[in-house]
C-alpha positions in Angstrom: 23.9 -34.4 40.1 27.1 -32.5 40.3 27.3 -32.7 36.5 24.1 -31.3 35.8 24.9 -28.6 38.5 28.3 -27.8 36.6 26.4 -27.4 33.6 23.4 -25.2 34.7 26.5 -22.8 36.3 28.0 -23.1 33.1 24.9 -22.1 31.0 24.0 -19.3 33.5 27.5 -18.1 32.7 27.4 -18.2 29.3 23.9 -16.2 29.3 25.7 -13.1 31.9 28.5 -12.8 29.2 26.7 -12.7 26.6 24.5 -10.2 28.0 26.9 -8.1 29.5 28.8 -7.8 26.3 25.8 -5.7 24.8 25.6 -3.6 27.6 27.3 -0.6 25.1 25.7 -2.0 21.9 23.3 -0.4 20.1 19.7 -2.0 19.0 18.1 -4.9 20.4 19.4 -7.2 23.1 19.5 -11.0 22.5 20.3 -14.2 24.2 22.3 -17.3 22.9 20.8 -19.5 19.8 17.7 -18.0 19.8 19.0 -13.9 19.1 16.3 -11.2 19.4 13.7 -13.4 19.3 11.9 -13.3 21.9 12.6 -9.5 22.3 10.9 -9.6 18.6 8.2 -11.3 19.7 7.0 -9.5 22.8 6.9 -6.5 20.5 5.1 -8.1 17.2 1.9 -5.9 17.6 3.7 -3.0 17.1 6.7 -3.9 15.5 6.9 -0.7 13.5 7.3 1.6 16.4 9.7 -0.6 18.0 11.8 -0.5 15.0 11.1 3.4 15.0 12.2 3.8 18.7 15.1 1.8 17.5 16.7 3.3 14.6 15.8 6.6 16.0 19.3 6.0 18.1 21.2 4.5 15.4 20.2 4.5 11.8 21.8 0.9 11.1 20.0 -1.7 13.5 21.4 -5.5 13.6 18.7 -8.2 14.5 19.7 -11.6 14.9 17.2 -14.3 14.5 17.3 -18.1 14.8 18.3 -19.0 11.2 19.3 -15.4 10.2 20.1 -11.8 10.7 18.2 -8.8 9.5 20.0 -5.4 9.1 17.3 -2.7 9.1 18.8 0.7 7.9 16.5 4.5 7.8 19.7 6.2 6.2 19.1 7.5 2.8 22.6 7.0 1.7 22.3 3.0 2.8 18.8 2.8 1.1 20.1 4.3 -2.2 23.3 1.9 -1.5 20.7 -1.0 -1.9 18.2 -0.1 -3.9 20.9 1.5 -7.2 24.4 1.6 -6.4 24.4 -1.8 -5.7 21.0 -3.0 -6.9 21.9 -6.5 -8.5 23.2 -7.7 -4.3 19.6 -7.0 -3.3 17.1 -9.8 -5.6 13.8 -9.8 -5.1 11.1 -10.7 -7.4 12.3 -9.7 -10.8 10.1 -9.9 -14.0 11.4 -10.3 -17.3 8.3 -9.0 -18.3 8.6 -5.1 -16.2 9.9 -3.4 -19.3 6.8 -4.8 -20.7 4.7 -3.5 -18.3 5.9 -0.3 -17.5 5.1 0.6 -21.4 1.4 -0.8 -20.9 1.1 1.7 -17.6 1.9 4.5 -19.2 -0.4 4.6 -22.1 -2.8 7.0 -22.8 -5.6 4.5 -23.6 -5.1 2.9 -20.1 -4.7 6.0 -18.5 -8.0 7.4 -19.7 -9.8 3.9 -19.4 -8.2 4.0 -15.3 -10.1 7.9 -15.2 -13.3 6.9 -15.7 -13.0 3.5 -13.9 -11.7 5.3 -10.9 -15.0 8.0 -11.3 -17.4 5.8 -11.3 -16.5 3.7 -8.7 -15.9 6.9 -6.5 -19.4 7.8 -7.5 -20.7 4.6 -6.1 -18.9 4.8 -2.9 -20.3 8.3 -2.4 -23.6 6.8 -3.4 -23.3 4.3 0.0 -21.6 7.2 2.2 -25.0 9.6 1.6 -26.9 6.7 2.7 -25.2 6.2 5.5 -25.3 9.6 6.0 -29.1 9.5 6.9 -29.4 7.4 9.8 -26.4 8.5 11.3 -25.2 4.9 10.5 -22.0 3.7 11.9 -19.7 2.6 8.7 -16.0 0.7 8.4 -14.7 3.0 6.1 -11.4 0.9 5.4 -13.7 -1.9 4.3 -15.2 0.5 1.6 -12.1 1.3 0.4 -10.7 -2.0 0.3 -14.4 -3.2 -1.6 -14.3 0.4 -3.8 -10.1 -0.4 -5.2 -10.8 -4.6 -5.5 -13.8 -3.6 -7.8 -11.9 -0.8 -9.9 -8.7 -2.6 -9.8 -10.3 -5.6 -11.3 -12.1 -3.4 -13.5 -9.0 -2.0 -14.8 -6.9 -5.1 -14.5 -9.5 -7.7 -16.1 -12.3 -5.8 -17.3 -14.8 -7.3 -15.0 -17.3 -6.2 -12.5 -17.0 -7.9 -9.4 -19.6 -6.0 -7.3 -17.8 -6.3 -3.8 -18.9 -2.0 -3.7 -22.4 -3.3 -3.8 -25.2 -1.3 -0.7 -25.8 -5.6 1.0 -21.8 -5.6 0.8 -21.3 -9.1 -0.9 -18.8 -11.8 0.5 -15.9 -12.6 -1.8 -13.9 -15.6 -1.2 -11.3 -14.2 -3.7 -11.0 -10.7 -1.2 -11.1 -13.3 2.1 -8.6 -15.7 0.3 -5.8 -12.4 -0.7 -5.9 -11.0 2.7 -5.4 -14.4 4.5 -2.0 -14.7 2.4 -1.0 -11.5 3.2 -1.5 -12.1 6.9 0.1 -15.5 6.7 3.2 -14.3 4.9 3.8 -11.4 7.4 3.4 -14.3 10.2 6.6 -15.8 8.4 8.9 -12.8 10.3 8.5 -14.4 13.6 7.5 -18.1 13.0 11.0 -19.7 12.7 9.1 -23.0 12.1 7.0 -21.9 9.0 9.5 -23.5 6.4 9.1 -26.9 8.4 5.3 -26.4 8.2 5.3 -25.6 4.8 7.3 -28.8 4.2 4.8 -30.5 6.0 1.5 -29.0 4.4 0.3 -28.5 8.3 -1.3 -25.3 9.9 -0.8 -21.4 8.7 1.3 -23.0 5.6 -1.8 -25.2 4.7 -4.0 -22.2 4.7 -1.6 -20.3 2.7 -1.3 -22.6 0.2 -5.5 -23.1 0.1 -5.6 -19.0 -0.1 -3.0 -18.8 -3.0 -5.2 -21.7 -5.5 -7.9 -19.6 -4.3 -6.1 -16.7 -6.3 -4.7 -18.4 -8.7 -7.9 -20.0 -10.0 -9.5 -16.5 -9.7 -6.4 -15.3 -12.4 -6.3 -18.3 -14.6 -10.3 -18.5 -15.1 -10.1 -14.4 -15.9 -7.3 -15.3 -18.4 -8.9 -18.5 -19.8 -11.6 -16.6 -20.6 -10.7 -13.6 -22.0 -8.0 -15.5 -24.9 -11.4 -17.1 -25.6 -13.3 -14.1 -26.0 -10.4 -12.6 -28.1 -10.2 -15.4 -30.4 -14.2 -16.0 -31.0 -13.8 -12.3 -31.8 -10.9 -12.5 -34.4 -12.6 -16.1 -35.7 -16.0 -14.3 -36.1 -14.6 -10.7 -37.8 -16.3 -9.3 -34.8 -12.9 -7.4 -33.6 -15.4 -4.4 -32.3 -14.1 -2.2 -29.7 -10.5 -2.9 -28.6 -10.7 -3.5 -24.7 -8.4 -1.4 -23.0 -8.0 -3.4 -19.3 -4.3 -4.6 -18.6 -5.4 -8.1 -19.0 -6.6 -7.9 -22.6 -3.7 -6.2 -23.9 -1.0 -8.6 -22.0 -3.3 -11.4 -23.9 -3.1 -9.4 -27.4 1.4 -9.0 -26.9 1.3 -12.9 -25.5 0.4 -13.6 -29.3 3.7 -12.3 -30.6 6.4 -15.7 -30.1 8.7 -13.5 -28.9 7.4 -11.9 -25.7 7.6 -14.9 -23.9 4.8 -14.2 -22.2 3.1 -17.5 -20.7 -0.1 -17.9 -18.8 1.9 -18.0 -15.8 3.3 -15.2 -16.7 0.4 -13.4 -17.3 -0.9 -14.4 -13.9 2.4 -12.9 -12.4 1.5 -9.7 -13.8 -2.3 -10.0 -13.0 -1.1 -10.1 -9.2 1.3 -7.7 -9.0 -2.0 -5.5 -10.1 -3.9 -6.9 -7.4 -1.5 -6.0 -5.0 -2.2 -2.1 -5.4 -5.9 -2.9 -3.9 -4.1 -2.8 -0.7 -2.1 -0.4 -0.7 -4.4 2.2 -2.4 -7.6 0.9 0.0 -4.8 1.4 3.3 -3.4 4.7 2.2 -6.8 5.7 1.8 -8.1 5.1 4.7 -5.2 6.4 6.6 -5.9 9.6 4.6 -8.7 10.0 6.1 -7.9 9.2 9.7 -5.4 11.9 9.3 -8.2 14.5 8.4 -10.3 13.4 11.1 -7.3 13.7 13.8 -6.4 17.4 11.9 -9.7 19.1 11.0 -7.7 22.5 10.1 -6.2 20.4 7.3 -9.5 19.1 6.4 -11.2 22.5 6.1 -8.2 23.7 4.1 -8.5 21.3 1.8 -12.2 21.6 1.7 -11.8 25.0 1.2 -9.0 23.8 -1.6 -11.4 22.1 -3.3 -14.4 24.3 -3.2 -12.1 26.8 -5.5 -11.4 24.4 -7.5 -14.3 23.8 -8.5 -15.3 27.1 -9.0 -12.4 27.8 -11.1 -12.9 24.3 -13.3 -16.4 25.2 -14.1 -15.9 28.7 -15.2 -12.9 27.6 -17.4 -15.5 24.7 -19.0 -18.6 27.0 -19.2 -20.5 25.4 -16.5 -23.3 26.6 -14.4 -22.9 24.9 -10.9 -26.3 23.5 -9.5 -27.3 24.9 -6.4 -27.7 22.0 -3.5 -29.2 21.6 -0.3 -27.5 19.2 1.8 -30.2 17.5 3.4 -32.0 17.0 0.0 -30.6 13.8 -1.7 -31.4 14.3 -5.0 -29.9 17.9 -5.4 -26.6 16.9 -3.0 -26.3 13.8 -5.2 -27.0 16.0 -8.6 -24.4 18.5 -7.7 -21.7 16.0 -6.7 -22.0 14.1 -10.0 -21.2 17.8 -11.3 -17.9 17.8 -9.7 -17.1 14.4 -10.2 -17.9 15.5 -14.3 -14.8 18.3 -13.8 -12.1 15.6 -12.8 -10.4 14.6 -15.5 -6.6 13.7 -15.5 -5.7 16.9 -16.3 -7.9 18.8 -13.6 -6.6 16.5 -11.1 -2.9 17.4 -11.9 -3.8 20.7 -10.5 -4.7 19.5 -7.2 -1.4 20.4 -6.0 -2.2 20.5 -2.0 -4.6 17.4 -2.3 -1.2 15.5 -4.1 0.8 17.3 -1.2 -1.8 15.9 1.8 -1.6 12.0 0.4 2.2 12.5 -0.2 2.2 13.6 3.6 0.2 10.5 4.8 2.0 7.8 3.2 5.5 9.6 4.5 3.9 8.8 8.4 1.7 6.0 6.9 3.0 4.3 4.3 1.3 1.0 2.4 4.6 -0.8 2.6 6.2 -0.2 6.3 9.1 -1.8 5.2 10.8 -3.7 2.7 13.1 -6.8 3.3 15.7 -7.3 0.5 17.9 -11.0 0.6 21.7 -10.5 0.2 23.5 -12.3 -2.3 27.0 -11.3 -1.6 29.1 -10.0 1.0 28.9 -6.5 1.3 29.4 -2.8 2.8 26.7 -0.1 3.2 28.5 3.4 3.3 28.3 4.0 6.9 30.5 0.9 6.9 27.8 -1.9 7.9 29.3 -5.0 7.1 26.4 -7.3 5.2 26.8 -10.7 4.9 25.7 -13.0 1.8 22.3 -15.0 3.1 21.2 -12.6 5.4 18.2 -9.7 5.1 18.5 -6.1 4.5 15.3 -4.0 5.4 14.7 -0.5 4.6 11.9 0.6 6.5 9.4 3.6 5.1 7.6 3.5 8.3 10.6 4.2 10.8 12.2 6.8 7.4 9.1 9.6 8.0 9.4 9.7 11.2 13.2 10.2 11.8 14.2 14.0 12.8 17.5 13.1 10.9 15.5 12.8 7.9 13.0 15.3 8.2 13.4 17.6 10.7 12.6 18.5 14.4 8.5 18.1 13.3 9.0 15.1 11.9 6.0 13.3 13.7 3.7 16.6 12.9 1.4 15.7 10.0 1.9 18.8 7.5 1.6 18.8 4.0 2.9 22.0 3.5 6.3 20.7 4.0 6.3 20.0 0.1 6.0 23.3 -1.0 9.0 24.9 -2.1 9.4 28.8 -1.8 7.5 29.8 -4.7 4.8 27.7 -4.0 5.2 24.7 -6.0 5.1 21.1 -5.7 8.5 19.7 -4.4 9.3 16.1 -4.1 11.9 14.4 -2.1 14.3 12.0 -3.0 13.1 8.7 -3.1 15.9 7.0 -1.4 14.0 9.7 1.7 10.9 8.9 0.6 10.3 5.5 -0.2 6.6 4.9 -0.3 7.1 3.6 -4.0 10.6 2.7 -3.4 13.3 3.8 -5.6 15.8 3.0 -8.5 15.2 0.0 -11.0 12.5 -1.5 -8.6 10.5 1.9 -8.3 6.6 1.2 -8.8 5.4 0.7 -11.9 1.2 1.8 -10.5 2.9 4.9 -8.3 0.8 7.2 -11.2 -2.0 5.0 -11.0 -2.2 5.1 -7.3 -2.6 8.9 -7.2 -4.8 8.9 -9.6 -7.4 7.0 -7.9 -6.9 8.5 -5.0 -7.0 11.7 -5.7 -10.1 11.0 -7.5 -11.7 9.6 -4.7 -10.1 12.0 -1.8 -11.4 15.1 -4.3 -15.3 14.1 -4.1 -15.2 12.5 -0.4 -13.2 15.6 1.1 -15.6 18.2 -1.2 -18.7 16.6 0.1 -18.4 15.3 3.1 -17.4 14.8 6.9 -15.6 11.9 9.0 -16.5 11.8 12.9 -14.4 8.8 14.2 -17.0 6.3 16.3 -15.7 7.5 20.0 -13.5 5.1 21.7 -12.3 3.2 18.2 -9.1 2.1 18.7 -7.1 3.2 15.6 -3.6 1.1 15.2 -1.8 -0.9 12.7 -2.3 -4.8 12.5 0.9 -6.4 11.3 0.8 -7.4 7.6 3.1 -7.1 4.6 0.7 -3.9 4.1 -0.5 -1.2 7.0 -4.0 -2.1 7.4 -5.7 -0.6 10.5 -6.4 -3.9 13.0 -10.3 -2.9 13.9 -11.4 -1.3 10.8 -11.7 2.7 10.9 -15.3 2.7 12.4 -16.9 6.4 12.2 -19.9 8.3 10.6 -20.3 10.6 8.1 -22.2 13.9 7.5 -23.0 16.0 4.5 -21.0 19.2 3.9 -23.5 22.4 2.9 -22.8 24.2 -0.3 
């Protein structure tokens, strides 16, 4: 008995010095073996503004975990220290095939095929939004986007209609199947037991692994069958019109020996383009939550936009129908009209539209933040000692909000901050803001994301209005990606001519 007393006293004591040694440190408080655990863990539902409160005090955080310890940072100068200076300390996932890639994203042929993908699939989420519009039907509007940029995306990636954007809104295991991983792997953060389940094939890990064949069967059959439709093509002289989707020109350069490019490798690809469903879909949606919350911006922009269009038509020699918004056929005639005026070159003019989605993804971005492993010892410049095997994050989400990065209205949504003097677009750095991080790993679809959603934000903001459903609860459910946790429930109106 008096040993077991002895060693009680001596845990107890070994639990007060610990803790009274962090009485003057900075960032979260932890106890012996387990770290900030369960600190962590009482704050998982809202991780990102724990992290915000956090760095907001100190720009370097330290949180130890069970098996490791993550070093968050909201300093440009550590974030350009890690993602440039000292970019080969910081692996991640890293293709040989990104050179590759980020020829095939930039050309024309793609770029115009992406256009009128991106139209017509903004067309037929418009087409659903009037309908809703009628009955004053109550609509999840992040499950539209999400259906509206799986459909395009795949569209653009594989050349393939899905038809998730369809009026009876069709199950699709594929969708179900790519947001249960996402979930899953975003679990892995707090679960210091997943690699033990993963060993095992038990639980979350089970699912994941289900949810990833899922995928990859999705990818192989898309590939599978497209190298067949290529070669019946070349075997019967029936070459026709060259596709332009990503997959069939990865399939035409995987015929050269020397790209290296293997069905696996394809696949890699394929899913990296997947990946901008989300992201798009969640920056969209937060888009327009932020106009709901900030109708002055709304009206600005719908104002914005109503010159636009007046000054697009008059330079193309077109008549603008007249409309009446409560008349279907003329509000849907007339909105086909100014969905006819942007191309890629009238959006580029949409300087305050590209000024109001830069603004949402600086307080809202797709990717809150953005855990890098550590291959060697290191130091960041504020002299942060790193240490081979453990995690550095950079966090986007904490980076917008932080007055020492932006200023004393840091929190205020405003996208006239981008403006310069004259009047012109001004972008920050990207070691500030990282929505697409920065250096050598900078994203290959940032173009390709503002382009879809400017297309879609031009025709949804032009033509209509967003009345959130009262008493939705709007917050963040923890993923890799920012998805709202319930959905963005509201109803929608027509706007009048």
């Amino acid at each position: 008995m008096g040993m077991v007393t002895m060693l009680v006293g001596m845990a107890v004591s070994s639990i007060f010095i610990h803790r009274w040694k962090q009485r003057n440190v900075k960032g979260p408080k932890t106890w012996p073996f387990v770290g900030a655990a369960i600190e962590q863990l009482m704050n998982y539902d809202r991780m990102h503004d724990w992290l915000a409160k956090l760095l907001a005090e100190s720009k370097t955080i330290k949180v130890p975990m069970p098996f490791t310890t993550y070093t968050y940072i909201a300093d440009p100068a550590n974030v350009e220290h890690v993602l440039k200076t000292n970019f080969n300390n910081y692996p991640k996932m890293w293709r040989k095939q990104r050179k590759t890639s980020s020829f095939e994203f930039a050309s024309k042929n793609l770029r115009d095929f992406s256009t009128i993908v991106f139209r017509d699939y903004a067309m037929k989420l418009s087409s659903i939004l009037c309908q809703a519009s009628v009955g004053n039907k109550v609509i999840d509007m992040q499950e539209l986007l999400m259906r509206m940029t799986l459909d395009s995306i795949c569209k653009v990636g594989f050349g393939v209609e899905i038809g998730t954007l369809a009026p009876e809104l069709p199950d699709n295991h594929f969708a179900r199947a790519f947001d249960t991983a996402n979930i899953i792997l975003t679990l892995r953060f707090i679960d210091p037991l997943w690699r033990i389940k993963r060993f095992l094939k038990v639980g979350s890990e089970a699912l994941l692994d289900q949810s990833i064949q899922v995928i990859n069967d999705f990818t192989y059959s898309m590939i599978h069958k497209r190298k067949a439709e290529i070669l019946e093509a070349k075997t019967s002289d029936k070459n026709g019109k060259i596709k332009h989707d990503i997959l069939s020109r990865f399939v035409e350069l995987s015929e050269n020996p020397d790209s290296n490019l293997t069905d696996k490798s394809l696949r890699d690809v394929l899913n990296f383009v997947i990946a901008g469903r989300d992201t798009t879909a969640t920056t969209l949606s937060w888009f327009v939550y932020t106009m709901i919350v900030n109708p002055h911006v709304a009206d600005k922009l719908y104002c914005y936009l109503k010159d636009f269009e007046e000054d697009q038509a008059k330079e193309e020699k077109v008549s603008l129908a007249s409309y009446d918004p409560e008349d279907p056929k003329s509000f849907a005639e007339r909105l086909a009209q100014f969905a006819s005026l942007l191309t890629y070159d009238s959006l580029g003019k949409l300087s305050y539209l590209h000024a109001a989605i830069t603004e949402t993804l600086r307080l809202y971005p797709a990717v809150p933040q953005d855990p890098k492993g550590i291959a060697k010892d290191d130091v960041l410049p504020d002299g942060t000692k790193l240490r081979a095997g453990g995690m550095v994050t950079y966090v986007p989400y904490s980076m917008g909000r932080m007055v020492y990065n932006w200023g004393s209205d840091a929190a205020s949504f405003n996208p006239d901050r981008w403006f310069n003097e004259e009047g012109l677009f001004q972008n920050a750095s990207p070691f500030k803001f990282t929505a697409f991080q920065a250096g050598p790993r900078i994203c290959l679809g940032k173009d390709s994301a503002y382009l879809q959603m400017k297309m879609a934000l031009a025709i949804l903001c032009r033509f209509f209005n967003f009345h959130l459903v009262p008493n939705h609860p709007v917050k963040y459910r923890m993923m890799t990606i920012l998805s709202m946790q319930h959905g963005l429930k509201l109803t929608v109106t027509r706007r009048s001519a």
